[in-house]
mmCIF file as gemmi writes it, N, C-alpha and C atoms, coordinates in Angstrom:
data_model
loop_
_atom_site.group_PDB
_atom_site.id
_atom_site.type_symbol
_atom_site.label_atom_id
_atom_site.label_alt_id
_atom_site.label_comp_id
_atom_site.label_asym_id
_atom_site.label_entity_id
_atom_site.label_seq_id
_atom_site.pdbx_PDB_ins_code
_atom_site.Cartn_x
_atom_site.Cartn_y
_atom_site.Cartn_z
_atom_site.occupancy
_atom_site.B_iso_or_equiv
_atom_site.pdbx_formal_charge
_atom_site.auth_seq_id
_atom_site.auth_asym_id
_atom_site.pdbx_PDB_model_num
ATOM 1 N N . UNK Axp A 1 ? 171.406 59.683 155.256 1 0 ? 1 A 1
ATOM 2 C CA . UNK Axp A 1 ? 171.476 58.53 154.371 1 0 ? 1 A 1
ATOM 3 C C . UNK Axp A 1 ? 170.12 58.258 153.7 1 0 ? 1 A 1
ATOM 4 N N . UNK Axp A 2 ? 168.94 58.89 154.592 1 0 ? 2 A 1
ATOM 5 C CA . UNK Axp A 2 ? 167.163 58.766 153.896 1 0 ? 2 A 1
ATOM 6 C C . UNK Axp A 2 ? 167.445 59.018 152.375 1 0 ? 2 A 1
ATOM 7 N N . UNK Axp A 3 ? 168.359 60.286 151.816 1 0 ? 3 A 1
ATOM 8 C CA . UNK Axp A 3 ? 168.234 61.309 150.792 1 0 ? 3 A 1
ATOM 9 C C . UNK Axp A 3 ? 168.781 60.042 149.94 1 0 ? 3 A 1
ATOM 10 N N . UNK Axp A 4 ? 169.987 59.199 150.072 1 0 ? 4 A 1
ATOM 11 C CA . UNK Axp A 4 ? 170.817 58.789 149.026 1 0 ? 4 A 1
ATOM 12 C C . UNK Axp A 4 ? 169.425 58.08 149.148 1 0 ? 4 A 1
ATOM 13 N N . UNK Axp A 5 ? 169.188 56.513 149.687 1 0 ? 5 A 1
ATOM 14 C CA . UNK Axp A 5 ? 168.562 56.392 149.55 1 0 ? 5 A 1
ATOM 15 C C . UNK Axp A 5 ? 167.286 56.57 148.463 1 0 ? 5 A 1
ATOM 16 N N . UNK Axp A 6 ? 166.751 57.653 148.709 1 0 ? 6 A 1
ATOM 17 C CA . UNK Axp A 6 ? 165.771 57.905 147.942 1 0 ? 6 A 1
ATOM 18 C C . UNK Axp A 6 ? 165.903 58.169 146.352 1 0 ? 6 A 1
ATOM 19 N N . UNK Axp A 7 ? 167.143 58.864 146.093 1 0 ? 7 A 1
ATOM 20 C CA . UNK Axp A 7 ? 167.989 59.323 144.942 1 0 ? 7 A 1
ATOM 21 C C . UNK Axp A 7 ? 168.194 57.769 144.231 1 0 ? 7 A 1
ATOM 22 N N . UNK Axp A 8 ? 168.424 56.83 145.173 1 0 ? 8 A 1
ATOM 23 C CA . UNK Axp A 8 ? 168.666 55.725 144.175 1 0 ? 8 A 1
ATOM 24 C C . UNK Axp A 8 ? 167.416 54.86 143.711 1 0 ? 8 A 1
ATOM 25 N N . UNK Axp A 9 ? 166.683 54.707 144.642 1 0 ? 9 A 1
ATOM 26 C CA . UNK Axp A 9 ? 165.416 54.358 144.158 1 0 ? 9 A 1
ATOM 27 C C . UNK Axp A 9 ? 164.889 54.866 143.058 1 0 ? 9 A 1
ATOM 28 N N . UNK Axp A 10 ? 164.73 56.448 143.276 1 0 ? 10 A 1
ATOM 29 C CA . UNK Axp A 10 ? 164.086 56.727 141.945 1 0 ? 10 A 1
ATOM 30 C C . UNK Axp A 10 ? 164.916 56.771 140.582 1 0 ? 10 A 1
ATOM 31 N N . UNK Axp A 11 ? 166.025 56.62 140.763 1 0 ? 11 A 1
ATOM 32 C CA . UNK Axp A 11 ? 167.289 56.56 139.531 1 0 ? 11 A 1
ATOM 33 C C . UNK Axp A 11 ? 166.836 54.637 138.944 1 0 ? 11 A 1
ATOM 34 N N . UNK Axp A 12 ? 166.872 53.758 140.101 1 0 ? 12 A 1
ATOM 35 C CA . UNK Axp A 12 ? 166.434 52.284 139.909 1 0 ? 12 A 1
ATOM 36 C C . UNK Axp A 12 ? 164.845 52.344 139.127 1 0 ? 12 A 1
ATOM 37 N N . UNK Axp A 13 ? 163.875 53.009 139.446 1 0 ? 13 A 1
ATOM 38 C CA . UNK Axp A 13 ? 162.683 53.187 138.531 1 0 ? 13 A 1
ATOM 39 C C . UNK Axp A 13 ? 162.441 53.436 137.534 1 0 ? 13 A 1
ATOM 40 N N . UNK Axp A 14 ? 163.606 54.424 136.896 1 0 ? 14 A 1
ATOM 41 C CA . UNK Axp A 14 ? 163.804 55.493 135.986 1 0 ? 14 A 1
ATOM 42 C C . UNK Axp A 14 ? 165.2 54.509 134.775 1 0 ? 14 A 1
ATOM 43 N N . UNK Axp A 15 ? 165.627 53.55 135.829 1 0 ? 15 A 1
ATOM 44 C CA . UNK Axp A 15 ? 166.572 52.773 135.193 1 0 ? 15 A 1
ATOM 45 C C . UNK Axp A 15 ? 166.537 52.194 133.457 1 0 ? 15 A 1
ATOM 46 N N . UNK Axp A 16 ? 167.459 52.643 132.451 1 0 ? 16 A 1
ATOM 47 C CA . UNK Axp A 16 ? 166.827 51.547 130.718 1 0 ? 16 A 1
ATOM 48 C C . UNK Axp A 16 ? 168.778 50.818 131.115 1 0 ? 16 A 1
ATOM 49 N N . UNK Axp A 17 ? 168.147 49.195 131.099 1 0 ? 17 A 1
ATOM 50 C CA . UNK Axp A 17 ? 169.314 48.776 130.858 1 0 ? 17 A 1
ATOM 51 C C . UNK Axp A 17 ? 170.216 48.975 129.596 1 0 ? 17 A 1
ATOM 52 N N . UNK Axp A 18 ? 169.523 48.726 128.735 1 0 ? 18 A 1
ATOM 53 C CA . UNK Axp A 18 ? 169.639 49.044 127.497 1 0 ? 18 A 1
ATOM 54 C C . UNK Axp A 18 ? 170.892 50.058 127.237 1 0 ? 18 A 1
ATOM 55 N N . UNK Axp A 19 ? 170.281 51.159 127.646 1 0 ? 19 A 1
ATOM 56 C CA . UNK Axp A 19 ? 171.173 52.334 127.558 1 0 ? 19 A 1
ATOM 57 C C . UNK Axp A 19 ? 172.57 52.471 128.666 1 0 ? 19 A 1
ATOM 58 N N . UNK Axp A 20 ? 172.259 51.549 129.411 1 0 ? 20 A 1
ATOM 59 C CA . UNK Axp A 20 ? 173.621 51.533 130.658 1 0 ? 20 A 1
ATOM 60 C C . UNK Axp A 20 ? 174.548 51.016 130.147 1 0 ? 20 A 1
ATOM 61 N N . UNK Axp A 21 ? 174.098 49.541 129.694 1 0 ? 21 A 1
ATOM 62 C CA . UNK Axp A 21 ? 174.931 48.756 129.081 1 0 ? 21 A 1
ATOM 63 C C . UNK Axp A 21 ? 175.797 49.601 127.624 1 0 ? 21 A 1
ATOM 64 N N . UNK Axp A 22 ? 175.311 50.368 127.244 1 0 ? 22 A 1
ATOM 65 C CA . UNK Axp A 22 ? 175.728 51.293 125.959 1 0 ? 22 A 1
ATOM 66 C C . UNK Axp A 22 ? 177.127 51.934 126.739 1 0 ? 22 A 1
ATOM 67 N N . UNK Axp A 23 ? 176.146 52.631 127.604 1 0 ? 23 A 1
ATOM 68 C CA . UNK Axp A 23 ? 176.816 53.684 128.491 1 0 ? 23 A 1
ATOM 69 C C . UNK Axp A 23 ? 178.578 53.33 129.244 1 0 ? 23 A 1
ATOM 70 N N . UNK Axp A 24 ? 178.571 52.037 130.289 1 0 ? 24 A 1
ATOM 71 C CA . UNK Axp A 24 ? 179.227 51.019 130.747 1 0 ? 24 A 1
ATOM 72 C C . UNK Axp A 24 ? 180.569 51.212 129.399 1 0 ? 24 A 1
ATOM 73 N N . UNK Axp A 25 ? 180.322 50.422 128.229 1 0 ? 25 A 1
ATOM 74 C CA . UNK Axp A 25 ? 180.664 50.098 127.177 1 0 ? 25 A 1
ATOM 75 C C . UNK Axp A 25 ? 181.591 51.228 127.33 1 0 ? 25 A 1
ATOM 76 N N . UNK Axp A 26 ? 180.787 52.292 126.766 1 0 ? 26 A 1
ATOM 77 C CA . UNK Axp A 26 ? 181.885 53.61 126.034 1 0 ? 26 A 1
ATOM 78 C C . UNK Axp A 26 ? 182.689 53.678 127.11 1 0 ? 26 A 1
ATOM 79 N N . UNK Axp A 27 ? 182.262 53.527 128.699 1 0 ? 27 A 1
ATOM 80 C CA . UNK Axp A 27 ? 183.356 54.468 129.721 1 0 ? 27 A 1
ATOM 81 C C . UNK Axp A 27 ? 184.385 52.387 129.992 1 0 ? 27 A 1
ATOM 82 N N . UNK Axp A 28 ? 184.056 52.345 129.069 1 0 ? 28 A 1
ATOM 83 C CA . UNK Axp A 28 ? 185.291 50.526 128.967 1 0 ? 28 A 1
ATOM 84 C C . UNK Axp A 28 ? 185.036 50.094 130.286 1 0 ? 28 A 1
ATOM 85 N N . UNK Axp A 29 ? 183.754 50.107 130.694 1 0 ? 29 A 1
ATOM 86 C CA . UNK Axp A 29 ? 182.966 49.301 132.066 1 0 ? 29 A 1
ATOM 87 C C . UNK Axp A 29 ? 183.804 49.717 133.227 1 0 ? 29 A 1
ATOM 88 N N . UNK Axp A 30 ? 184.202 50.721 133.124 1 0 ? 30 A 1
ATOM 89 C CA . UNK Axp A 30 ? 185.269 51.044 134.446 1 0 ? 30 A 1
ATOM 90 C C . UNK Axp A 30 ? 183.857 51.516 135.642 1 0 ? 30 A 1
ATOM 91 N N . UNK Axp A 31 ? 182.545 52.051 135.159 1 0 ? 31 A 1
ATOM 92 C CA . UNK Axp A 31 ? 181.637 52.466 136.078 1 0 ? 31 A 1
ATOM 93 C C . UNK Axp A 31 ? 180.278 51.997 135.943 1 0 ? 31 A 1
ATOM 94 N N . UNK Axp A 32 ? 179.286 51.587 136.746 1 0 ? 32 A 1
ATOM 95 C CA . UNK Axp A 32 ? 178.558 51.207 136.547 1 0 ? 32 A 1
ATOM 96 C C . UNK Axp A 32 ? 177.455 52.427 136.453 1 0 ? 32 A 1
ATOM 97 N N . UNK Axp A 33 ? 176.678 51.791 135.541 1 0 ? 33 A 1
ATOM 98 C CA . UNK Axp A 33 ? 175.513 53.192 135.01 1 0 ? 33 A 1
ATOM 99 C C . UNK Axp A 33 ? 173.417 52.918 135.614 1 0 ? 33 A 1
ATOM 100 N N . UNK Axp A 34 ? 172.757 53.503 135.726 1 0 ? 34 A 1
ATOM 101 C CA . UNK Axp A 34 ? 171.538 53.339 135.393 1 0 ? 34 A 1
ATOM 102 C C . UNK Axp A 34 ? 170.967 53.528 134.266 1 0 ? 34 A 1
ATOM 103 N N . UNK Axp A 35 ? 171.362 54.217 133.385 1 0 ? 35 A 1
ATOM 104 C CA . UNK Axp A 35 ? 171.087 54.453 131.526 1 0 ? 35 A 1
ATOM 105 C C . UNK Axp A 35 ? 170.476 55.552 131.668 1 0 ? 35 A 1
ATOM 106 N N . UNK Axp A 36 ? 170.272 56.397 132.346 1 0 ? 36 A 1
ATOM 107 C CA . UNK Axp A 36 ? 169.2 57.397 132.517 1 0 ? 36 A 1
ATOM 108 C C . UNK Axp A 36 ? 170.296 58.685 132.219 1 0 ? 36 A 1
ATOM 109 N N . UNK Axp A 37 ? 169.561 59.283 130.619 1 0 ? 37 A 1
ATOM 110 C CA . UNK Axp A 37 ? 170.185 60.524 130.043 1 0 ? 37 A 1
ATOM 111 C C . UNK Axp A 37 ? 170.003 61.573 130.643 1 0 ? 37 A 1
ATOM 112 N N . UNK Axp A 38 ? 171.019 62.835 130.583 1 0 ? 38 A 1
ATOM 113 C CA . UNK Axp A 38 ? 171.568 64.089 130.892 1 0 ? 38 A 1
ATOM 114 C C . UNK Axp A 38 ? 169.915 64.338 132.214 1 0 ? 38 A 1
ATOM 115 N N . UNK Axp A 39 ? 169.751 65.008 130.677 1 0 ? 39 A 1
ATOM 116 C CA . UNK Axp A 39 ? 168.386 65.138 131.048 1 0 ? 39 A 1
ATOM 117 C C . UNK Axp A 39 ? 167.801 64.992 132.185 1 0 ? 39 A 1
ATOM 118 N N . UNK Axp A 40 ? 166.884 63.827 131.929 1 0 ? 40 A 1
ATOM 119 C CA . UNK Axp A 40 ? 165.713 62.968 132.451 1 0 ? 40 A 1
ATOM 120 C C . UNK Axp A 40 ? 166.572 63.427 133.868 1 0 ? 40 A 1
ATOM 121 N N . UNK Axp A 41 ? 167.977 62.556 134.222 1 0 ? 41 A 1
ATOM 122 C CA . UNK Axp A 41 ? 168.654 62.633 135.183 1 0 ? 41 A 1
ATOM 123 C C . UNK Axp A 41 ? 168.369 64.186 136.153 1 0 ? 41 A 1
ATOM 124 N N . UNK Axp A 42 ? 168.17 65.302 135.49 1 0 ? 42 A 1
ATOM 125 C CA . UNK Axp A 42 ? 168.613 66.51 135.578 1 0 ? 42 A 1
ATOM 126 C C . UNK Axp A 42 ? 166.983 66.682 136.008 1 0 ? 42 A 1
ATOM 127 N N . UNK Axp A 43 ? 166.217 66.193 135.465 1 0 ? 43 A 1
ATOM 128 C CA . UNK Axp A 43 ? 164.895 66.423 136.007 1 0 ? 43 A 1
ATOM 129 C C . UNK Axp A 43 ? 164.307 65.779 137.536 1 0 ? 43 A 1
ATOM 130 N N . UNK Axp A 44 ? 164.701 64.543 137.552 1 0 ? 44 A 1
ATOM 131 C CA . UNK Axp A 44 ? 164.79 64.072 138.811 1 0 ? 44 A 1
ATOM 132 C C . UNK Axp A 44 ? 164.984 64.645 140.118 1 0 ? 44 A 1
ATOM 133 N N . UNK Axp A 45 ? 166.557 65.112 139.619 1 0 ? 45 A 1
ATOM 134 C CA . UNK Axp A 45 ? 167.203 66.583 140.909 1 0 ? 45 A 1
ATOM 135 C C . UNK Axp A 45 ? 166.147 67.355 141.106 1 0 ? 45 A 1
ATOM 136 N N . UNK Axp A 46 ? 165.673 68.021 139.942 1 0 ? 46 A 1
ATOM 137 C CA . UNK Axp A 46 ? 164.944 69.095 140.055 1 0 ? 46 A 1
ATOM 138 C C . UNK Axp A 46 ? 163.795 68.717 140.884 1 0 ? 46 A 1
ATOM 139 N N . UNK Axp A 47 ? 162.962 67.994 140.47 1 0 ? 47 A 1
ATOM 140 C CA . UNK Axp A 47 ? 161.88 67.633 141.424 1 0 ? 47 A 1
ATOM 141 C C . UNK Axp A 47 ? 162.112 67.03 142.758 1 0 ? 47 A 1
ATOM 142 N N . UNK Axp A 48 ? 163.024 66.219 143.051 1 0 ? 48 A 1
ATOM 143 C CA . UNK Axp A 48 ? 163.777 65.859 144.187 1 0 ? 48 A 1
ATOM 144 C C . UNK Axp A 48 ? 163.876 67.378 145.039 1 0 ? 48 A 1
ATOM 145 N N . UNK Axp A 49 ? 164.576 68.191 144.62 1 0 ? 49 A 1
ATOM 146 C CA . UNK Axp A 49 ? 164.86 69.532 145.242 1 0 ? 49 A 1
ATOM 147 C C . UNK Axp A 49 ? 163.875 70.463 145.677 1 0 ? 49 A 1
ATOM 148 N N . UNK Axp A 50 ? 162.886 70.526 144.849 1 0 ? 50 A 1
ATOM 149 C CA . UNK Axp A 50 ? 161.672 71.132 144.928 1 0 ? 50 A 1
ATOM 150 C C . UNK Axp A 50 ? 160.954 70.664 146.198 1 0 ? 50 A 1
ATOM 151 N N . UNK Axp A 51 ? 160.992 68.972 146.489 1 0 ? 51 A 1
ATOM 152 C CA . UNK Axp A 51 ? 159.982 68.909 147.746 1 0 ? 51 A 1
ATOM 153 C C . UNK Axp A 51 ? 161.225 68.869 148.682 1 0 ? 51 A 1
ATOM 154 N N . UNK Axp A 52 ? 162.226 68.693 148.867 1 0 ? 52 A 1
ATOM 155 C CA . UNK Axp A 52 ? 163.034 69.241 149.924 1 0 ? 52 A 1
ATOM 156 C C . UNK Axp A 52 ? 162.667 70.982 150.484 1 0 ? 52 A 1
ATOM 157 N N . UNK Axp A 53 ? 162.893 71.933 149.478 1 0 ? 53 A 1
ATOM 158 C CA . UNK Axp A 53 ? 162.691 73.052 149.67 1 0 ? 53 A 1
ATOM 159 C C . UNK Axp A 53 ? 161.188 72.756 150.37 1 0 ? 53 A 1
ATOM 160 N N . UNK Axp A 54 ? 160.393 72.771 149.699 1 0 ? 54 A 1
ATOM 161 C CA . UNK Axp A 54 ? 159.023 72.771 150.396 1 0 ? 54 A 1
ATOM 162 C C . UNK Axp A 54 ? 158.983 71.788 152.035 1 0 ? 54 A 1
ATOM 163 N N . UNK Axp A 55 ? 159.435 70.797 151.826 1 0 ? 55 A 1
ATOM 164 C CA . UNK Axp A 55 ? 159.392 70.287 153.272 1 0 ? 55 A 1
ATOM 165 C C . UNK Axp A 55 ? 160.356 71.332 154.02 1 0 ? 55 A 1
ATOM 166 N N . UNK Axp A 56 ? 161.552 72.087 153.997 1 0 ? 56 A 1
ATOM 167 C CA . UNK Axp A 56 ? 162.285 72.57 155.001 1 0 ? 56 A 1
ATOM 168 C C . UNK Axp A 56 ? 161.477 73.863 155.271 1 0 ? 56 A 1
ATOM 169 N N . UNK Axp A 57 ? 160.178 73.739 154.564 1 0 ? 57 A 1
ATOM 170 C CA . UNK Axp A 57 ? 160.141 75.893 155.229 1 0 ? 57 A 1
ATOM 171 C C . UNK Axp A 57 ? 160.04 75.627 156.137 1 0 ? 57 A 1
């Protein structure tokens, strides 16, 4: 549960209401969003993953 955790924190840092509220909108508020595009999102993992790998050698 440390991992979710951590995944949401940095998604909450990384958070533009702005863009959620956009986001929310199009999917007719059925889900709630952090605004954080493809991307950015996709970079997060990546670095997230990277110190996992490095902490498990």
């Amino acid at each position: 549960m440390d991992k979710y955790l951590e995944i949401k924190q940095l998604f909450e840092s990384q958070a533009q209401s702005e863009k959620a509220l956009q986001m929310a909108k199009y999917m007719r508020n059925q889900f709630v969003f952090y605004g954080i595009p493809t991307p950015q999102r996709k970079q997060i993992y990546k670095e997230l993953l990277k110190q996992e790998k490095r902490i498990n050698k």
